[in-house]
C-alpha positions as CSV (number, residue, x, y, z in Angstrom):
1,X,214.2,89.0,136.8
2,X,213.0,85.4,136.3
3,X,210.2,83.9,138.8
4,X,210.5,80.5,139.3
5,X,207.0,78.7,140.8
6,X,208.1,75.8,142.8
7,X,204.8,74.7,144.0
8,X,203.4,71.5,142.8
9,X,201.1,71.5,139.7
10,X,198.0,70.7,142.3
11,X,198.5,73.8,144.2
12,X,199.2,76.7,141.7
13,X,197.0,78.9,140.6
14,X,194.7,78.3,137.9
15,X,195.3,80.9,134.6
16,X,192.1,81.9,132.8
17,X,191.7,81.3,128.8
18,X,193.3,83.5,126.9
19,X,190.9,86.0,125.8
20,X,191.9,85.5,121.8
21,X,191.2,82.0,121.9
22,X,188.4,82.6,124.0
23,X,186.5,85.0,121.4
24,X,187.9,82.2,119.0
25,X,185.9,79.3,120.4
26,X,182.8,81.5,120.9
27,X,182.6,82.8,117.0
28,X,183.4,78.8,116.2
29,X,180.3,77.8,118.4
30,X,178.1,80.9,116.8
31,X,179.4,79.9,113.3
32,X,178.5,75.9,113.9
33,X,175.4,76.7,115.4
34,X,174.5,79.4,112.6
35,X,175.3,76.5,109.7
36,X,173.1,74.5,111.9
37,X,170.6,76.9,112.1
38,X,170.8,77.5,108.3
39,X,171.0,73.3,107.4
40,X,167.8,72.8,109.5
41,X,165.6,75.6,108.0
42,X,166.8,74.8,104.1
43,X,166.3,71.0,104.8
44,X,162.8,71.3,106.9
45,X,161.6,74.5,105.7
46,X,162.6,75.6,102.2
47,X,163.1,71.8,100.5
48,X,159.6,71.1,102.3
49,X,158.0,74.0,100.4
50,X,159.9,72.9,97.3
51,X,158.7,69.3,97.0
52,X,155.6,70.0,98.1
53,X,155.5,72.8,95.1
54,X,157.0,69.8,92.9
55,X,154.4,67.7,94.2
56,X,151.4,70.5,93.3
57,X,153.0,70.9,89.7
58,X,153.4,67.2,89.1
59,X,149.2,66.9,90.2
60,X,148.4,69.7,88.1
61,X,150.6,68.2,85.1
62,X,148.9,64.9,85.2
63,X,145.8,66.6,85.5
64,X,146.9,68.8,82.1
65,X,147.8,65.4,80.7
66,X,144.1,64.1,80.9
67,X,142.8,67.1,79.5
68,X,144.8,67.0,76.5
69,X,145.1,63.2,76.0
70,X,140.9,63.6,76.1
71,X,141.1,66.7,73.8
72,X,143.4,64.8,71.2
73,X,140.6,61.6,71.4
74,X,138.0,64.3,70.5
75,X,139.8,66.0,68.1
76,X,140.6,62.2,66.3
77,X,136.6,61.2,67.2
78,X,135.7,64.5,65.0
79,X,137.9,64.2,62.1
80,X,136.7,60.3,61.7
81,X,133.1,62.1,61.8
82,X,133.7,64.5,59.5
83,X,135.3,62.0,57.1
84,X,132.5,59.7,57.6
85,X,129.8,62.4,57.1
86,X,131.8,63.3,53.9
87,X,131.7,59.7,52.6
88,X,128.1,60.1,53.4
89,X,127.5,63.6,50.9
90,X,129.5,62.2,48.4
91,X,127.8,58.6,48.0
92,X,124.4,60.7,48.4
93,X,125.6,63.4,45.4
94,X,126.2,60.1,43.2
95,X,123.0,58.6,44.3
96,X,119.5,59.0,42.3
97,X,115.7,59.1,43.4
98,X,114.7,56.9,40.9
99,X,111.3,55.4,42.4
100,X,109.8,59.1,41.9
101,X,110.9,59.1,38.0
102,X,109.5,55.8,37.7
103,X,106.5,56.2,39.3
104,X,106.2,59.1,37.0
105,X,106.9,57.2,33.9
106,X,103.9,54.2,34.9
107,X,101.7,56.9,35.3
108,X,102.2,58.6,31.4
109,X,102.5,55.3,30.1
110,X,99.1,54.5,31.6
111,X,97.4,57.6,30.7
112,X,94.8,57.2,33.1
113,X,93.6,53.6,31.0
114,X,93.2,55.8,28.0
115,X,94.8,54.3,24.6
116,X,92.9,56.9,21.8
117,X,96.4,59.4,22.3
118,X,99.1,56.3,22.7
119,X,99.3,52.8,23.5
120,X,102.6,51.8,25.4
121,X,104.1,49.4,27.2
122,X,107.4,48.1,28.1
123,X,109.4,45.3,28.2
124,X,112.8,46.8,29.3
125,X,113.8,49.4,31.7
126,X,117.2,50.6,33.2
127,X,119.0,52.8,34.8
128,X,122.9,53.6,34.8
129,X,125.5,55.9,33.8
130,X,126.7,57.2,30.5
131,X,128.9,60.2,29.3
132,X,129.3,61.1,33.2
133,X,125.9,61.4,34.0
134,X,122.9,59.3,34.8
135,X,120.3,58.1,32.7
136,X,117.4,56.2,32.2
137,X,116.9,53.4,29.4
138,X,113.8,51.7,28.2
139,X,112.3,49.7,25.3
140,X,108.7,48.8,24.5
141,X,105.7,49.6,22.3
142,X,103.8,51.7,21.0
143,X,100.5,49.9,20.0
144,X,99.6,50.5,16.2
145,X,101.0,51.9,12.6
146,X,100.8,54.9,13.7
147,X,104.0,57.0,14.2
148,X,101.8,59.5,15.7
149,X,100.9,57.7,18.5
150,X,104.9,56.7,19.2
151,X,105.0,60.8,18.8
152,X,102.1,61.9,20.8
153,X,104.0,59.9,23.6
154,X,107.3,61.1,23.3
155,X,106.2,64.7,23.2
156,X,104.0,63.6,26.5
157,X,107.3,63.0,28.6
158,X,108.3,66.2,27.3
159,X,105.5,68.1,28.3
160,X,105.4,66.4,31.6
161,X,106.9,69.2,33.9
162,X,106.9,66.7,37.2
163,X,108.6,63.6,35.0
164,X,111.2,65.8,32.4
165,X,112.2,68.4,34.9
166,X,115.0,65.7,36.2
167,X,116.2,65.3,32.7
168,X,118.1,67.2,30.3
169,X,117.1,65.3,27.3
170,X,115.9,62.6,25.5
171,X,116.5,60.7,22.5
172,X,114.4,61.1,19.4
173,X,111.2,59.2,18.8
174,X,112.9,56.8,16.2
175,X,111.4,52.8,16.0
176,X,110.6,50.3,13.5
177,X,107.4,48.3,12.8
178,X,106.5,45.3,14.1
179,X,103.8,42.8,13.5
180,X,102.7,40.0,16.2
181,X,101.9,36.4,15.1
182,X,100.3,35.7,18.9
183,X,97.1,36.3,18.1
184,X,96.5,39.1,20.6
185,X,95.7,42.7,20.0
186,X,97.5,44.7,18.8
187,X,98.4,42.8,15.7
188,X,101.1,45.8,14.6
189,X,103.3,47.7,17.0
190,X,105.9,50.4,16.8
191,X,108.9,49.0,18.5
192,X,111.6,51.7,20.5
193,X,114.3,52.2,22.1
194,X,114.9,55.7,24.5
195,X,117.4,56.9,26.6
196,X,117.0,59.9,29.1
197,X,120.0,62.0,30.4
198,X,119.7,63.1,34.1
199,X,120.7,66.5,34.6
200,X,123.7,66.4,36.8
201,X,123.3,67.3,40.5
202,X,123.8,71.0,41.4
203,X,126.8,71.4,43.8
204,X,126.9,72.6,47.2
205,X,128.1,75.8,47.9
């Protein structure tokens, strides 16, 4: 049997929403607001935390930077220390105390002002290297004839245990005879010519 509703549309009665698409709009309004819901909390919540995380690590990276850029500058400042300070140890291995040796030498060539044993002086004296070692060179002379006296001298550097203890040897009393025309004493002189070899430097252990 078919019903026919004639009334107009103002007058009939008003049919509720289907119940399917009513739980159908209500899960697509819990679903929107859900992804709302979600959106907000990753976008103000979880990102917030993150950059502000990104922000802590990027402080504490720039802070690391420093510290290492400063530890790298030390590092540099030491080797450039170390190299000077080695510079330094090797310039003093080469070098020699020469105003002790010399001092030394003035005073056995002086003899305390007496002449009766020897009777030197000199006109020459250097100081240089030779056969990879230092040494010390002089010429002068030995007032009088007498080898013995040019002898008596020699063996006094040898004997001196302050002077010779820096050396390792020295050359044999050899000369020739001289005789002076100036009118001063002494009228003959022995006439030399020494050389002294350091003794090399021990190294460091």
């Amino acid at each position: 049997m078919i019903k026919v509703n004639l009334l107009p549309p103002e007058f009939r009665k008003v049919e509720g929403t289907p119940i399917a698409r009513f739980v159908a709009l209500v899960a697509g309004v819990f679903l929107t607001a859900s992804a709302l819901s979600g959106w907000a909390y990753v976008h103000f919540g979880m990102l917030k935390e993150v950059r502000d995380e990104r922000i802590a690590l990027q402080e504490d990276l720039v802070q690391k930077q420093a510290l290492a850029d400063r530890s790298e500058a030390l590092a540099n400042e030491f080797k450039e220390y170390q190299k000077r300070r080695d510079t330094i140890e090797k310039i003093g291995d080469g070098r020699v105390l020469w105003s002790r040796s010399l001092d030394l030498l003035a005073d056995l060539i002086h003899n305390e002002g007496d002449t009766t044993r020897h009777q030197v002086w000199l006109r020459d004296i250097s100081t240089g290297r030779g056969g990879g070692s230092s040494k010390l060179r002089f010429k002068g002379f030995s007032g009088g004839e007498e080898w013995s006296r040019l002898s008596d001298f020699h063996r006094d550097l040898k004997d001196s245990e302050d002077f010779f203890s820096a050396f390792s040897g020295i050359d044999a009393p050899a000369g020739k005879r001289r005789k002076f025309d100036d009118g001063r004493l002494p009228v003959f002189a022995v006439e030399f010519a020494w050389g002294l070899q350091m003794k090399p430097k021990a190294k460091k252990k």
